[in-house]
PDB file with one MODEL, atoms N, CA, C and O in Angstrom:
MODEL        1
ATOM      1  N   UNK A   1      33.641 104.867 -11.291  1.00  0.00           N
ATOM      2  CA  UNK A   1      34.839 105.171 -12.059  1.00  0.00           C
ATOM      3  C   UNK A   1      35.018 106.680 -12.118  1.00  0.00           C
ATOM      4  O   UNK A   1      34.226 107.603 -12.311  1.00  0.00           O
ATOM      5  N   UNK A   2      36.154 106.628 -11.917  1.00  0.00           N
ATOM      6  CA  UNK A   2      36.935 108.903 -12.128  1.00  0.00           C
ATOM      7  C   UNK A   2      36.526 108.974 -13.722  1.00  0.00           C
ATOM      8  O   UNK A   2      36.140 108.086 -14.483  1.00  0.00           O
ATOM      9  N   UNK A   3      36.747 110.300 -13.915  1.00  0.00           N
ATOM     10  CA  UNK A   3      36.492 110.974 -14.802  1.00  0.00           C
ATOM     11  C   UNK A   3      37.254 112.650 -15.035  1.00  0.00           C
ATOM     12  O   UNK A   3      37.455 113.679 -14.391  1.00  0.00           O
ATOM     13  N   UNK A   4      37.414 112.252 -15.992  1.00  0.00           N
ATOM     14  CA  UNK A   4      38.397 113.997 -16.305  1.00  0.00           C
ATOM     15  C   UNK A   4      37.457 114.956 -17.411  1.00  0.00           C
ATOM     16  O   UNK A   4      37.006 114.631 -18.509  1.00  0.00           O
ATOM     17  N   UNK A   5      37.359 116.193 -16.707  1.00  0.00           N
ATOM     18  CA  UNK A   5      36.015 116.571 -17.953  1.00  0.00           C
ATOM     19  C   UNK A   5      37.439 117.787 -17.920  1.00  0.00           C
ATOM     20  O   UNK A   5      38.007 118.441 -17.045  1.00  0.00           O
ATOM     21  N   UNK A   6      37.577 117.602 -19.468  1.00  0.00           N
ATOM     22  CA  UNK A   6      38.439 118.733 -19.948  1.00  0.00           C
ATOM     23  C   UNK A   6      37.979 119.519 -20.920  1.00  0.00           C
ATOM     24  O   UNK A   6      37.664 118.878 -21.922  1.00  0.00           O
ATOM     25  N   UNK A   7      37.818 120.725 -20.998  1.00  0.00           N
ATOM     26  CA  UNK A   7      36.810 121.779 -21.249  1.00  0.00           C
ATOM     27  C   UNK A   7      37.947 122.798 -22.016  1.00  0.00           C
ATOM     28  O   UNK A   7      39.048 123.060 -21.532  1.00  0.00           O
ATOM     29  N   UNK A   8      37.424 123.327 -23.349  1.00  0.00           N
ATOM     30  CA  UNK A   8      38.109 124.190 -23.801  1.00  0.00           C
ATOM     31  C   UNK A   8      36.891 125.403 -24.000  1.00  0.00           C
ATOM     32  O   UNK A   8      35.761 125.315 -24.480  1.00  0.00           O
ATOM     33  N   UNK A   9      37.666 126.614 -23.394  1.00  0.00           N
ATOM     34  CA  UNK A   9      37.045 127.735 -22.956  1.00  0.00           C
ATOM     35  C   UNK A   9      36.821 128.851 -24.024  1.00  0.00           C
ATOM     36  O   UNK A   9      35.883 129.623 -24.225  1.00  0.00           O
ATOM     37  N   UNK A  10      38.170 128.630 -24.708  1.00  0.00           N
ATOM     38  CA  UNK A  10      38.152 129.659 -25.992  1.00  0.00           C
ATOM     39  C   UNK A  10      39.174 129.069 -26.855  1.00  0.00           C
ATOM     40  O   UNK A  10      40.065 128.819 -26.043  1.00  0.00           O
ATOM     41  N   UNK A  11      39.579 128.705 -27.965  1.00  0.00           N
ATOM     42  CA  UNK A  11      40.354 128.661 -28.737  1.00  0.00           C
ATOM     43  C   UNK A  11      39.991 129.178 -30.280  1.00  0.00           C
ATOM     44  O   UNK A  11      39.072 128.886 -31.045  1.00  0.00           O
ATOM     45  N   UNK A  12      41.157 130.097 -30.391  1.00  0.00           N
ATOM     46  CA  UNK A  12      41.379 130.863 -32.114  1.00  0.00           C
ATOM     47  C   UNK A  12      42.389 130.945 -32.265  1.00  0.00           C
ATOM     48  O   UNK A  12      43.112 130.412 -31.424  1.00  0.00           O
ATOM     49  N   UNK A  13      42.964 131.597 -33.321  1.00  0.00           N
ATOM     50  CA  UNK A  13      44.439 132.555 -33.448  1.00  0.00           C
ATOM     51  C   UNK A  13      43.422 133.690 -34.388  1.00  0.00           C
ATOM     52  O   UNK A  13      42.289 133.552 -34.852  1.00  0.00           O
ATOM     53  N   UNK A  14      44.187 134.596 -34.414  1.00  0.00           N
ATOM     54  CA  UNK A  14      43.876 136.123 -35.017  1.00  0.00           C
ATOM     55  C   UNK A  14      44.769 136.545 -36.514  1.00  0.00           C
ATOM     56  O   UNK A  14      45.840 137.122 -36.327  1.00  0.00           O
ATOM     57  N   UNK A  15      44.436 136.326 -37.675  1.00  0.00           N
ATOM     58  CA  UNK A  15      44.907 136.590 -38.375  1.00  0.00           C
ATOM     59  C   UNK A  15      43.878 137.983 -39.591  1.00  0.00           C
ATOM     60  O   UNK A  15      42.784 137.959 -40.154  1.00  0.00           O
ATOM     61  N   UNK A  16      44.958 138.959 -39.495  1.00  0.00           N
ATOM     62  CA  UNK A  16      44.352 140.090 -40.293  1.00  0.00           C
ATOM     63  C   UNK A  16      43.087 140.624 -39.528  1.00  0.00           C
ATOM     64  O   UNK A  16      42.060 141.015 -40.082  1.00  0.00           O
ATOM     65  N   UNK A  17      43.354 140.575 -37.929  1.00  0.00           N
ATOM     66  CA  UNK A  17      42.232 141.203 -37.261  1.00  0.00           C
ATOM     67  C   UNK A  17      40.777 140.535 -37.441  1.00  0.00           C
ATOM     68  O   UNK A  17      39.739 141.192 -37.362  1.00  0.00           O
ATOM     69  N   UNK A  18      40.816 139.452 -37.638  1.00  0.00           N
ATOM     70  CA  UNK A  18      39.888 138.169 -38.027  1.00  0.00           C
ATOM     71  C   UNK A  18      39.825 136.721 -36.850  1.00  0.00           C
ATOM     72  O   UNK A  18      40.954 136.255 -37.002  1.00  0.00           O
ATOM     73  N   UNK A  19      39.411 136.200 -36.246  1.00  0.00           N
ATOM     74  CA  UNK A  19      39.467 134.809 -35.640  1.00  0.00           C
ATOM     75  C   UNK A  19      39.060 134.054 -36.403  1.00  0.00           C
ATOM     76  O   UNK A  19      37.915 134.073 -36.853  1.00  0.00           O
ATOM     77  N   UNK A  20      40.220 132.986 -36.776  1.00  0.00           N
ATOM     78  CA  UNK A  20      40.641 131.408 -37.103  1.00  0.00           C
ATOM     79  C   UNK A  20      40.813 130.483 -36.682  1.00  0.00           C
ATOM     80  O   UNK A  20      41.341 130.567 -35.573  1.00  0.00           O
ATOM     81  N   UNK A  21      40.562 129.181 -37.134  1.00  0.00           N
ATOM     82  CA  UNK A  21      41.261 127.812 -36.566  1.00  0.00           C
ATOM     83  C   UNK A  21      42.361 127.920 -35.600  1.00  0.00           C
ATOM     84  O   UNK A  21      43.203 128.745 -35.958  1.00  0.00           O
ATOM     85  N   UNK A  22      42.592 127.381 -34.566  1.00  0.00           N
ATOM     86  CA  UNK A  22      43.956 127.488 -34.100  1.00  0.00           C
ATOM     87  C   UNK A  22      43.975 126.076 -33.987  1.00  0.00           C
ATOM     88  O   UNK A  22      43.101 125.316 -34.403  1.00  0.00           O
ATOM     89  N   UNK A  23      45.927 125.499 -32.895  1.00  0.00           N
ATOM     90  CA  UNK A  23      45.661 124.257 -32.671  1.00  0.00           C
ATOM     91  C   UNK A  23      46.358 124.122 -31.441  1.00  0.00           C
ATOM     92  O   UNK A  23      47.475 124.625 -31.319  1.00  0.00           O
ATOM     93  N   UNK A  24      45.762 123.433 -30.428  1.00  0.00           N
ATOM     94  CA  UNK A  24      46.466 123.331 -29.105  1.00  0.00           C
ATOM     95  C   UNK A  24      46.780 121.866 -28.730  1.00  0.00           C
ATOM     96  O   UNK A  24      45.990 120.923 -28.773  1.00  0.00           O
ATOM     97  N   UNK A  25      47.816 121.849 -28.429  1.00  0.00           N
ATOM     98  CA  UNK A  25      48.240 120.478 -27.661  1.00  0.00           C
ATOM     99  C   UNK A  25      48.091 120.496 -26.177  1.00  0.00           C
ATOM    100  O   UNK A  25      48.992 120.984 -25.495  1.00  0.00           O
ATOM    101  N   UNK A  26      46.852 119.922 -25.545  1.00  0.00           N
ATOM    102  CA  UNK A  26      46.655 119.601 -24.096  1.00  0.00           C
ATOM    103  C   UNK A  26      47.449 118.283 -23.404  1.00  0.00           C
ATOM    104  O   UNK A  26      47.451 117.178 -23.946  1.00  0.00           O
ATOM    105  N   UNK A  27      48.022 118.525 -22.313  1.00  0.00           N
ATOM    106  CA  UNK A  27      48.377 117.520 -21.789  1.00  0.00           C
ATOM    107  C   UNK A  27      47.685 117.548 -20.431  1.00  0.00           C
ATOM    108  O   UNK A  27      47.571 118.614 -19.827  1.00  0.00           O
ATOM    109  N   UNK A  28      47.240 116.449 -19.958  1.00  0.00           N
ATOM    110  CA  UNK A  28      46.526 116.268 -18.850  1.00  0.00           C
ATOM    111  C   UNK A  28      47.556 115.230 -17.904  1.00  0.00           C
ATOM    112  O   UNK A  28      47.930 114.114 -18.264  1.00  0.00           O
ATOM    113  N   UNK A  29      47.821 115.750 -16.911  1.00  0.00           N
ATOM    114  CA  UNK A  29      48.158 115.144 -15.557  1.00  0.00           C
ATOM    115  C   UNK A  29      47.429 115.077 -14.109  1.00  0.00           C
ATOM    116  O   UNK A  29      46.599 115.919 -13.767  1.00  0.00           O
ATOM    117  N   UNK A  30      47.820 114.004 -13.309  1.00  0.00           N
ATOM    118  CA  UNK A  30      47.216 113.540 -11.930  1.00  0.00           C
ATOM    119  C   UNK A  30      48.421 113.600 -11.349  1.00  0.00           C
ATOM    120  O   UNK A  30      49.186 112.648 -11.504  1.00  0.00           O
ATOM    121  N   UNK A  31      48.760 114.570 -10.683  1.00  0.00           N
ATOM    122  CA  UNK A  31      49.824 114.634 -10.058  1.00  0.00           C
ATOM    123  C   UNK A  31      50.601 115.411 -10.984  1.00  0.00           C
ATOM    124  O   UNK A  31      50.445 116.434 -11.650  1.00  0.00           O
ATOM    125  N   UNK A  32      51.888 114.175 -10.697  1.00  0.00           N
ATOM    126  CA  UNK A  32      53.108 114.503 -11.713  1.00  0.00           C
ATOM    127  C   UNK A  32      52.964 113.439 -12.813  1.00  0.00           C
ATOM    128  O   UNK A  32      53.909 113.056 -13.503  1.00  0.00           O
ATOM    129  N   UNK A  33      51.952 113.085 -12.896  1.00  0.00           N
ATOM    130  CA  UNK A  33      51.836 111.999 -14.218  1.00  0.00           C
ATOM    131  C   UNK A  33      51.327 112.241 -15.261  1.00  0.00           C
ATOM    132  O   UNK A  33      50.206 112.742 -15.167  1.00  0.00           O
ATOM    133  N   UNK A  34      51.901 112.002 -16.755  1.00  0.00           N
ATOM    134  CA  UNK A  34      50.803 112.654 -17.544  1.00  0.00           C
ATOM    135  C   UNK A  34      49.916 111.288 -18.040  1.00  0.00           C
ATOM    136  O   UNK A  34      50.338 110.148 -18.236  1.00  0.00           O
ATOM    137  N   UNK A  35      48.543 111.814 -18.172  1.00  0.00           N
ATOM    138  CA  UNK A  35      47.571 110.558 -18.501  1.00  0.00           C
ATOM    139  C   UNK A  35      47.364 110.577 -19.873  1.00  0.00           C
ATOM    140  O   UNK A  35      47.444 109.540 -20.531  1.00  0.00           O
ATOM    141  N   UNK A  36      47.102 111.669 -20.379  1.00  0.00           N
ATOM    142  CA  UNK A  36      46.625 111.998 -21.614  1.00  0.00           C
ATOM    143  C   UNK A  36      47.176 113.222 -22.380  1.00  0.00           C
ATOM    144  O   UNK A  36      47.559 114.271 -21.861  1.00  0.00           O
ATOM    145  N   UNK A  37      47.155 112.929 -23.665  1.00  0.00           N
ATOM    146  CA  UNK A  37      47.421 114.327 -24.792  1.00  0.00           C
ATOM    147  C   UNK A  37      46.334 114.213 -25.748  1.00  0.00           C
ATOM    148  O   UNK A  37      45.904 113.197 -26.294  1.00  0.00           O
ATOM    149  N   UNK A  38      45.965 115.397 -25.860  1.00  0.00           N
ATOM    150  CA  UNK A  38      44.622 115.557 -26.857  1.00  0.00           C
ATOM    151  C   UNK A  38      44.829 116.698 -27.776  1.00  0.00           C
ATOM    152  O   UNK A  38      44.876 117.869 -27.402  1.00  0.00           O
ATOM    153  N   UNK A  39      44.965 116.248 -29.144  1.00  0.00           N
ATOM    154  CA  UNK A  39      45.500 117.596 -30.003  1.00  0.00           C
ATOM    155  C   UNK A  39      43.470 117.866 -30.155  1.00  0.00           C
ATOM    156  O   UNK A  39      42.452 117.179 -30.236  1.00  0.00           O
ATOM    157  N   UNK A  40      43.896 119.374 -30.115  1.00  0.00           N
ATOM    158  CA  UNK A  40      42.577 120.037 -30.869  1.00  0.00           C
ATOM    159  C   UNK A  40      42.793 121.551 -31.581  1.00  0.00           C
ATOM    160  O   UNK A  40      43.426 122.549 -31.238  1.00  0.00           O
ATOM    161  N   UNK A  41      41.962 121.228 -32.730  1.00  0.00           N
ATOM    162  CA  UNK A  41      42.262 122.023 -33.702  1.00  0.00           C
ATOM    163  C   UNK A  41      40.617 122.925 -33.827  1.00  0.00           C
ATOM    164  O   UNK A  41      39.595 122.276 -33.602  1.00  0.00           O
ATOM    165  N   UNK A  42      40.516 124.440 -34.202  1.00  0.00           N
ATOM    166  CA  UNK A  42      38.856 124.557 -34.212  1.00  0.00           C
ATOM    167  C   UNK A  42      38.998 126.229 -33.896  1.00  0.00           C
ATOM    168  O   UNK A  42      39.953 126.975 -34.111  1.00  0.00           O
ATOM    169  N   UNK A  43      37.639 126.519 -33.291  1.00  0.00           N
ATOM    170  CA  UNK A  43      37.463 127.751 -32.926  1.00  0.00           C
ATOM    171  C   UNK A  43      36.534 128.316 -32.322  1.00  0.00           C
ATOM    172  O   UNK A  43      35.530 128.313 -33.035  1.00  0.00           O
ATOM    173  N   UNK A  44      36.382 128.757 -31.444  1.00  0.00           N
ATOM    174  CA  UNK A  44      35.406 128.691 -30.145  1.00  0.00           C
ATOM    175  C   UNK A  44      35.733 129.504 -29.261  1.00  0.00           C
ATOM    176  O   UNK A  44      36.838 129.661 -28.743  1.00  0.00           O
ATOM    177  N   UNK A  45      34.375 130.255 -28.996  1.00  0.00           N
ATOM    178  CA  UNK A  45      34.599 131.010 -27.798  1.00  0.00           C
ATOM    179  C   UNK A  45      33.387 130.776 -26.891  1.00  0.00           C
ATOM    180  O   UNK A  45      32.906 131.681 -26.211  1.00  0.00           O
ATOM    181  N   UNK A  46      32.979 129.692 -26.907  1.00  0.00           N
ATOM    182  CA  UNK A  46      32.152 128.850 -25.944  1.00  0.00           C
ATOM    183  C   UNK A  46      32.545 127.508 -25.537  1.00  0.00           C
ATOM    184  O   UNK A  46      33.291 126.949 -26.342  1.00  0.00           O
ATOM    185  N   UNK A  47      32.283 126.951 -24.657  1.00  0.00           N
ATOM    186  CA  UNK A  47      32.876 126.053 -23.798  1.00  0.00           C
ATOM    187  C   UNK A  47      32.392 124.727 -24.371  1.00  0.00           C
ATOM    188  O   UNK A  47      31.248 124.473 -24.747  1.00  0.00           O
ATOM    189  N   UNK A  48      33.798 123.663 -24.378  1.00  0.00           N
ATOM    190  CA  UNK A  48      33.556 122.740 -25.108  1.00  0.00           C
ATOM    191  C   UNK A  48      34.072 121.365 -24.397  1.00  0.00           C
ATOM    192  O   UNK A  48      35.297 121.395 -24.280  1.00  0.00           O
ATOM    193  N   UNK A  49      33.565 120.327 -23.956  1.00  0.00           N
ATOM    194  CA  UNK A  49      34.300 119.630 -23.201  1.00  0.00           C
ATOM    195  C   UNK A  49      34.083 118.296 -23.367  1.00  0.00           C
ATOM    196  O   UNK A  49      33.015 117.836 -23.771  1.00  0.00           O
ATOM    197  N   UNK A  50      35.048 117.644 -23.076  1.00  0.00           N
ATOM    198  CA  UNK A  50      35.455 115.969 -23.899  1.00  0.00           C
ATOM    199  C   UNK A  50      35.606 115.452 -22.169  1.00  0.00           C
ATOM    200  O   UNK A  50      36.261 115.968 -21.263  1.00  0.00           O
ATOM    201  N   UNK A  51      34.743 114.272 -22.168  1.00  0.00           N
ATOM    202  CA  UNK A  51      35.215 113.107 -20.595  1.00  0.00           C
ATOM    203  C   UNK A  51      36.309 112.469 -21.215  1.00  0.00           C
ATOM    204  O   UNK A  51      36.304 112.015 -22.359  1.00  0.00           O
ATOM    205  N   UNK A  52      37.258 112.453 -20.406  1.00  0.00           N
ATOM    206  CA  UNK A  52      38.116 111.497 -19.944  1.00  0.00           C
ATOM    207  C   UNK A  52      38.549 110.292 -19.197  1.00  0.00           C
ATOM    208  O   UNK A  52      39.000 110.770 -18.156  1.00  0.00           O
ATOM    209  N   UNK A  53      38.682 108.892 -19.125  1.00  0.00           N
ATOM    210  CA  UNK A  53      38.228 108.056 -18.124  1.00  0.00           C
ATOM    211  C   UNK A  53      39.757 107.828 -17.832  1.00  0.00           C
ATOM    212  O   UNK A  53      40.698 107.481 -18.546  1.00  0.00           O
ATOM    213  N   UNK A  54      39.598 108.262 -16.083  1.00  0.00           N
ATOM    214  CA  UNK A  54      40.868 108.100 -15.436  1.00  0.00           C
ATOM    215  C   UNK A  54      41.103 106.596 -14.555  1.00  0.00           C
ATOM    216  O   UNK A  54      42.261 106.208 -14.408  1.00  0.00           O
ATOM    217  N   UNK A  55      40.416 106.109 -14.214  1.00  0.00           N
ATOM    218  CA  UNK A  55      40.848 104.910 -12.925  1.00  0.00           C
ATOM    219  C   UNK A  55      40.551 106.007 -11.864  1.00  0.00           C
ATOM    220  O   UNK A  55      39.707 106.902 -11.916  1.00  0.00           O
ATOM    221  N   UNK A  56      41.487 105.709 -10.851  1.00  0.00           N
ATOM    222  CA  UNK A  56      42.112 105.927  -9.524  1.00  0.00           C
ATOM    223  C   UNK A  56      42.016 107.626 -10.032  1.00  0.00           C
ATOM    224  O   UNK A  56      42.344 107.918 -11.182  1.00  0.00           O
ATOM    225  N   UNK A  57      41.595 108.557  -9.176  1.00  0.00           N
ATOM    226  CA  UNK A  57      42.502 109.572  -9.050  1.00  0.00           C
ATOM    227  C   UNK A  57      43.361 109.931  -7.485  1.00  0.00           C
ATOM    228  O   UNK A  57      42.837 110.235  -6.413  1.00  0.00           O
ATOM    229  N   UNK A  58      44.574 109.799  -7.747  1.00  0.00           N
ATOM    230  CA  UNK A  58      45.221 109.455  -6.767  1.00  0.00           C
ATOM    231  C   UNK A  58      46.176 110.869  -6.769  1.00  0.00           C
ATOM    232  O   UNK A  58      47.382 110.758  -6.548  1.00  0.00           O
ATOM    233  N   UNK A  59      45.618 112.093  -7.009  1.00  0.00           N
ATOM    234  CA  UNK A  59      46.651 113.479  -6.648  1.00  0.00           C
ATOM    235  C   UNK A  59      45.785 114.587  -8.166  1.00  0.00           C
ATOM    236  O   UNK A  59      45.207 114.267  -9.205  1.00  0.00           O
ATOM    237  N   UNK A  60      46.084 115.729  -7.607  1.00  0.00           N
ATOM    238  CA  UNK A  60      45.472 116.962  -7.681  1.00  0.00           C
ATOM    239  C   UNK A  60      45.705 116.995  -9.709  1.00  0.00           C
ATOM    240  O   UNK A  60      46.789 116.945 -10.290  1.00  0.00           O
ATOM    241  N   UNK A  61      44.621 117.070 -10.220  1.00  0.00           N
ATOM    242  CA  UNK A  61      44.308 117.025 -11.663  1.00  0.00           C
ATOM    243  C   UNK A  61      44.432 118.242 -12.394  1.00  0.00           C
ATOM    244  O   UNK A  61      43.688 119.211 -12.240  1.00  0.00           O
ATOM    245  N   UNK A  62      45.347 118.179 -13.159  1.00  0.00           N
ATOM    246  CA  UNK A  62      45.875 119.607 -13.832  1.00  0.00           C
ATOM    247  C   UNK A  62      45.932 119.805 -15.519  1.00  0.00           C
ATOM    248  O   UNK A  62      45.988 118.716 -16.089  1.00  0.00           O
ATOM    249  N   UNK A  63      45.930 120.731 -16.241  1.00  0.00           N
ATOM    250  CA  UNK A  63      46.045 120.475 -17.182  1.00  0.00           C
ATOM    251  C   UNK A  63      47.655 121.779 -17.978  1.00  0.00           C
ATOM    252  O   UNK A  63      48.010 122.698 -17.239  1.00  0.00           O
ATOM    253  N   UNK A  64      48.295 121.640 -19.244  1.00  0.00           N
ATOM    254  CA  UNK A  64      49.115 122.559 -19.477  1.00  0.00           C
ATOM    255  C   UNK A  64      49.135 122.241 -21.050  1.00  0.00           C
ATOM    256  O   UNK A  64      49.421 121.109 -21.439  1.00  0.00           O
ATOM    257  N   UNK A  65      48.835 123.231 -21.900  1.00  0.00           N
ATOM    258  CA  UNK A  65      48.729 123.080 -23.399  1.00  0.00           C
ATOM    259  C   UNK A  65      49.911 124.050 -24.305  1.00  0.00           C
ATOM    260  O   UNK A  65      50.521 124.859 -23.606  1.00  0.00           O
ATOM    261  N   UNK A  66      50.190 124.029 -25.463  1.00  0.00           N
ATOM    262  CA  UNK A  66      50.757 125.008 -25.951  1.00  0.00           C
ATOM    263  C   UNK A  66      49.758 124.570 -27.274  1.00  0.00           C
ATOM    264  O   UNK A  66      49.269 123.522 -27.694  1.00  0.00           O
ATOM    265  N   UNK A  67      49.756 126.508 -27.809  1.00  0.00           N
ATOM    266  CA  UNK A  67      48.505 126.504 -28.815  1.00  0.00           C
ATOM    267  C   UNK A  67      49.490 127.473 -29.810  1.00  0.00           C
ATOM    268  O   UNK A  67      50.294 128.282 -29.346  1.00  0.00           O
ATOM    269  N   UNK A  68      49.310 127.276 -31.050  1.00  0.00           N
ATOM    270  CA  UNK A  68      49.318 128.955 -31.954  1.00  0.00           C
ATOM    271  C   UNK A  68      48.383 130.055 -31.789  1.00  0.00           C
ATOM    272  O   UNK A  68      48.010 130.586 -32.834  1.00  0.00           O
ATOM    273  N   UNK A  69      48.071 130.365 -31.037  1.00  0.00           N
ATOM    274  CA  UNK A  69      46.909 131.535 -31.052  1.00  0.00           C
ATOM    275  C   UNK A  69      46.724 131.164 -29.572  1.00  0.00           C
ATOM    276  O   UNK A  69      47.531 130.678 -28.780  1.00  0.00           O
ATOM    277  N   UNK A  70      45.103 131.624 -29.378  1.00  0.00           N
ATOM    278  CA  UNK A  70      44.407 132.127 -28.154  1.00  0.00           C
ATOM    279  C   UNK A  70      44.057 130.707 -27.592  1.00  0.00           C
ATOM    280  O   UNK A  70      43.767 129.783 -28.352  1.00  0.00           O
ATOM    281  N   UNK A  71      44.106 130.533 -25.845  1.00  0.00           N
ATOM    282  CA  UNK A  71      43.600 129.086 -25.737  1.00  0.00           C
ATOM    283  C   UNK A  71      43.315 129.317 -24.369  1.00  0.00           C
ATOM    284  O   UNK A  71      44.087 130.146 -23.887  1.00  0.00           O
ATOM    285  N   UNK A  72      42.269 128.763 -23.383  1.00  0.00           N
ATOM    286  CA  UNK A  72      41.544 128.859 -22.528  1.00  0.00           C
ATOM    287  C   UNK A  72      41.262 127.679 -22.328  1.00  0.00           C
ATOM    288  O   UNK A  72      40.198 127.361 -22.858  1.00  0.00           O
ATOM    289  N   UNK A  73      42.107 126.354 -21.420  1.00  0.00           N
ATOM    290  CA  UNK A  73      41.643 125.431 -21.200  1.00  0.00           C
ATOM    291  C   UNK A  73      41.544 124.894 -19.884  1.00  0.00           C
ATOM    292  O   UNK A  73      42.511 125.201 -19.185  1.00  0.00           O
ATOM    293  N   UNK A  74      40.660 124.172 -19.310  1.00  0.00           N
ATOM    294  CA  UNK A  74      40.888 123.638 -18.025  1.00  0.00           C
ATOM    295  C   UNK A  74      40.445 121.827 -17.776  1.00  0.00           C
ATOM    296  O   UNK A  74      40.177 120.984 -18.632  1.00  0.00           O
ATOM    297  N   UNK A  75      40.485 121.744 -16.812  1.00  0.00           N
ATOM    298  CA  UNK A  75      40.459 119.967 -16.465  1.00  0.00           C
ATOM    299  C   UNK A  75      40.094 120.259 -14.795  1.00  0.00           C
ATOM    300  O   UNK A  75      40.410 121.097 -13.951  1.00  0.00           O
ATOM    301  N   UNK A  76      39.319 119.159 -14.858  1.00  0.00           N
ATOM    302  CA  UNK A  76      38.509 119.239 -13.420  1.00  0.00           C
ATOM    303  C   UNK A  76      37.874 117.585 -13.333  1.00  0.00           C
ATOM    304  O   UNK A  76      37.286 116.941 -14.202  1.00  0.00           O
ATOM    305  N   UNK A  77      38.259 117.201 -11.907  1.00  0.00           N
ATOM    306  CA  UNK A  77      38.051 115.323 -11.533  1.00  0.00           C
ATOM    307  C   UNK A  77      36.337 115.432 -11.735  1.00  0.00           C
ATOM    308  O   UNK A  77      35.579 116.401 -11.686  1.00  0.00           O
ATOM    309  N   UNK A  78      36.159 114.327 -11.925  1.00  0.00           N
ATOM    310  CA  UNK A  78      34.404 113.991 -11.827  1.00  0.00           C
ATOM    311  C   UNK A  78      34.343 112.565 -11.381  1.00  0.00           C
ATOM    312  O   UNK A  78      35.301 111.861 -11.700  1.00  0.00           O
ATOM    313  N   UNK A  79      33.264 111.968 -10.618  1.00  0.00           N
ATOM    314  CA  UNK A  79      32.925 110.790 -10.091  1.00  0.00           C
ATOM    315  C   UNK A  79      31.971 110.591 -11.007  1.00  0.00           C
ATOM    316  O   UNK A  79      31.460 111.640 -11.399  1.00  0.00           O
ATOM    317  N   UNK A  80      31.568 109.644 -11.468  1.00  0.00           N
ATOM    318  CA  UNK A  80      30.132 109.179 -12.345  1.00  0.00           C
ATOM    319  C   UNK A  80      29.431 108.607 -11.121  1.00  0.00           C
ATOM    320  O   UNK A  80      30.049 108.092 -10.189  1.00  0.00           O
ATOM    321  N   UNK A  81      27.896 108.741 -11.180  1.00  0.00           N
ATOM    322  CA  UNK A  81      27.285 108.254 -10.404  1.00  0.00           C
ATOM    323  C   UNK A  81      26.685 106.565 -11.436  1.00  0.00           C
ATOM    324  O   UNK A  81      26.007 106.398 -12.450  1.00  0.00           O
ATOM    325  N   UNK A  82      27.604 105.370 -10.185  1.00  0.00           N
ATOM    326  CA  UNK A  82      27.254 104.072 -11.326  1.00  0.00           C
ATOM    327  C   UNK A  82      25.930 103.526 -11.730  1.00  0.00           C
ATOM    328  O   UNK A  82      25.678 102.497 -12.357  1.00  0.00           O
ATOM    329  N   UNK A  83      25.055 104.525 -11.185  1.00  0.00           N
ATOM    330  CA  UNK A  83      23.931 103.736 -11.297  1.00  0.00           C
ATOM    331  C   UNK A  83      22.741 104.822 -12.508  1.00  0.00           C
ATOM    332  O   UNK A  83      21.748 104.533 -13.177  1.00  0.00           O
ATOM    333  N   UNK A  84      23.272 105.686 -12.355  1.00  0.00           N
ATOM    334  CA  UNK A  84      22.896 107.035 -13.070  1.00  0.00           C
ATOM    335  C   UNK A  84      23.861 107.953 -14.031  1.00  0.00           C
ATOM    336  O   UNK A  84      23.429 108.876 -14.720  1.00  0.00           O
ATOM    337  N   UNK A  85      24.788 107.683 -13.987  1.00  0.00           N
ATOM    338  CA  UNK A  85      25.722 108.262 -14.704  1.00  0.00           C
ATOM    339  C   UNK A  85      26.177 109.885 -14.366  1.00  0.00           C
ATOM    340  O   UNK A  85      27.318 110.309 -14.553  1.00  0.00           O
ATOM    341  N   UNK A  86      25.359 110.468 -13.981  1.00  0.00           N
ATOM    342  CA  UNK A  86      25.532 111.875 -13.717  1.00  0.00           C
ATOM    343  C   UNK A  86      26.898 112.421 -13.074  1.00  0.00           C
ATOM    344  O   UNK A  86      27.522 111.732 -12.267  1.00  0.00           O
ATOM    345  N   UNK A  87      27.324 113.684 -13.470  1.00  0.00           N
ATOM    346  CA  UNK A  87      28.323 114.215 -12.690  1.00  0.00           C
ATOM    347  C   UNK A  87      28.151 114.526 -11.314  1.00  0.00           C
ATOM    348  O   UNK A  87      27.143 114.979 -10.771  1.00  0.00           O
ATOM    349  N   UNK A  88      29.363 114.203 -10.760  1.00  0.00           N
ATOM    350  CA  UNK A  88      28.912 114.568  -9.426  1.00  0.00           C
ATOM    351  C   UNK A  88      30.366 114.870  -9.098  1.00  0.00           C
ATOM    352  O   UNK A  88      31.314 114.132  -8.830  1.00  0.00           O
ATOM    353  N   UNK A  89      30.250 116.091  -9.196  1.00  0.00           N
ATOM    354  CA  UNK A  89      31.874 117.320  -8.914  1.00  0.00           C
ATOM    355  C   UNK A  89      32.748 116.995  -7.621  1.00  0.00           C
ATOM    356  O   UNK A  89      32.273 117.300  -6.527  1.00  0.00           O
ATOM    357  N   UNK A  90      34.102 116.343  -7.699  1.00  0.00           N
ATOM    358  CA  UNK A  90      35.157 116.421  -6.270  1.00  0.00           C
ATOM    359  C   UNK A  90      34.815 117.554  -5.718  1.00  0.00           C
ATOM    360  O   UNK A  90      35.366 117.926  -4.682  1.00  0.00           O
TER     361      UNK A  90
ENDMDL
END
């Protein structure tokens, strides 16, 4: 089975020269399709990442968010290995 490992890289907003909560709306597409929306709210400037279970990936896996503040996100296909589970990177 595919897999979508979507990874948030940095998210804050900056208030009073301070980093805060922010909140980003991710949308994840395969192609021109969207599969998924994932609100996340938080603050991080280390990498944070949620699997996704796609089916089929049948065209190039993308991601596009709008945040209040700072946001650093990406999406990248993964195969599970069925017998081991492990990632094993397109």
């Amino acid at each position: 089975m595919s897999s979508i490992k979507l990874t948030v890289k940095r998210l804050y907003q900056l208030r009073d020269e301070r980093m805060v909560n922010a909140h980003a709306t991710a949308r994840v597409f395969i192609g021109d399709t969207l599969i998924a929306t994932e609100e996340i709210t938080g603050l991080t400037e280390s990498p944070v990442s949620k699997y996704l279970h796609a089916g089929e990936l049948t065209g190039a896996v993308r991601v596009e968010w709008d945040c209040d503040g700072v946001a650093d996100i990406s999406a990248a296909a993964l195969e599970r290995c069925p017998c081991c589970q492990h990632n094993e990177p397109e």
